[in-house]
C-alpha positions as CSV (number, residue, x, y, z in Angstrom):
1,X,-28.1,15.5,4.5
2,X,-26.3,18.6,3.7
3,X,-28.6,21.5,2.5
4,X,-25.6,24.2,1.5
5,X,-23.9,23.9,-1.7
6,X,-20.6,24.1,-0.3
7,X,-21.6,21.1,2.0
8,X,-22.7,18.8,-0.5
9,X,-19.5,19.4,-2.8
10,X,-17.8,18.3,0.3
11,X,-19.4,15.4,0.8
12,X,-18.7,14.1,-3.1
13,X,-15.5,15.0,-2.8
14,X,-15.1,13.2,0.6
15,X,-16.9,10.0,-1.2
16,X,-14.4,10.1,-4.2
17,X,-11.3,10.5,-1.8
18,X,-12.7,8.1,0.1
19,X,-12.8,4.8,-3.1
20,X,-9.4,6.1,-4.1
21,X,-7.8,5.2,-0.8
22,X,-9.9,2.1,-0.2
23,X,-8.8,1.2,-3.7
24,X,-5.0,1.9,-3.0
25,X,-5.2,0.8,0.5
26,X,-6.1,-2.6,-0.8
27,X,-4.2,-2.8,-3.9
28,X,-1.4,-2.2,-1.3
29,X,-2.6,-4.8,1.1
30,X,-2.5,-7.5,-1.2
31,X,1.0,-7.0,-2.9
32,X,2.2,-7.3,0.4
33,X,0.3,-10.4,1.1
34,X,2.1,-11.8,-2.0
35,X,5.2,-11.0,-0.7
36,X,4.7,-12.7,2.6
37,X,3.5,-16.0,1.0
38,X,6.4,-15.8,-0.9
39,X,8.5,-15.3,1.9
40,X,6.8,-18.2,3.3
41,X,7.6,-20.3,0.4
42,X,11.0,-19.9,0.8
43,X,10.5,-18.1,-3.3
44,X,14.0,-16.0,-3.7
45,X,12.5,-14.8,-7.5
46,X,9.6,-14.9,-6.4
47,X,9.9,-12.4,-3.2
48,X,12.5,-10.4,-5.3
49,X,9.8,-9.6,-7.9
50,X,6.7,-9.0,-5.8
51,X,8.8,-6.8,-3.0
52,X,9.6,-4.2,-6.0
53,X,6.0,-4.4,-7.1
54,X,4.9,-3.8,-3.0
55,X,7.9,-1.1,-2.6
56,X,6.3,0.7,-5.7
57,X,2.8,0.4,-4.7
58,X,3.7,1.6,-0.8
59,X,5.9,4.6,-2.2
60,X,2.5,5.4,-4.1
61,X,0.1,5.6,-1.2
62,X,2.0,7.5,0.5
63,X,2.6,9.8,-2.2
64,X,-1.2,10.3,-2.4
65,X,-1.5,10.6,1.2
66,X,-3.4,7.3,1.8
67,X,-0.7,6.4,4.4
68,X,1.9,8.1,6.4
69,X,5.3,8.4,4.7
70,X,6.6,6.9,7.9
71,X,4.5,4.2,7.6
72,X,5.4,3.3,4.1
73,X,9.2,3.6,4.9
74,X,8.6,1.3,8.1
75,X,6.6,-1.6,5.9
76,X,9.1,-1.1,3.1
77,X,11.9,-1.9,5.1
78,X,10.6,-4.9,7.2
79,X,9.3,-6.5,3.8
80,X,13.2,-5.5,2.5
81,X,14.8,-7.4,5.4
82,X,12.5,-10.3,5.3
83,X,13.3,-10.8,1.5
84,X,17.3,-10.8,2.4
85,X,17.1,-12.7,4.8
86,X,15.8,-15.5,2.6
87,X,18.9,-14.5,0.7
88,X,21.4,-14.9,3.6
């Protein structure tokens, strides 16, 4: 356990940091799940509407530093493709 004041402010701040990006990170995870299944239901409206509420969501996490901006752009564009592709 930290002794020095300086130590222990870390260590809340680390621990709020910390449930904001586990927060985002799964908020983030999920969206993109519900873009998938609706991918795999062949949804067009469906897919359409939950890729803009994942490419908002990715855009930001990555804004706050809870992902890479390259990693955003990267699952932002595979989810893009797979949605027109359905519409193809």
């Amino acid at each position: 356990m930290a002794n020095i004041a300086s130590a222990e402010k870390k260590n809340r701040q680390r621990l709020r940091h910390r449930e904001r990006n586990v927060f985002h990170l799964t908020t983030l995870r999920t969206s993109v799940k519900k873009v998938r299944a609706a991918i795999d239901a062949k949804d067009k409206k469906l897919a359409s509407t939950a890729l803009f509420d994942a490419v908002s969501l990715i855009d930001k996490a990555a804004q706050k530093g809870v992902i890479k901006r390259q990693n955003a752009a990267r699952k932002v564009s595979r989810l893009t493709h797979a949605v027109n592709q359905l519409h193809a």
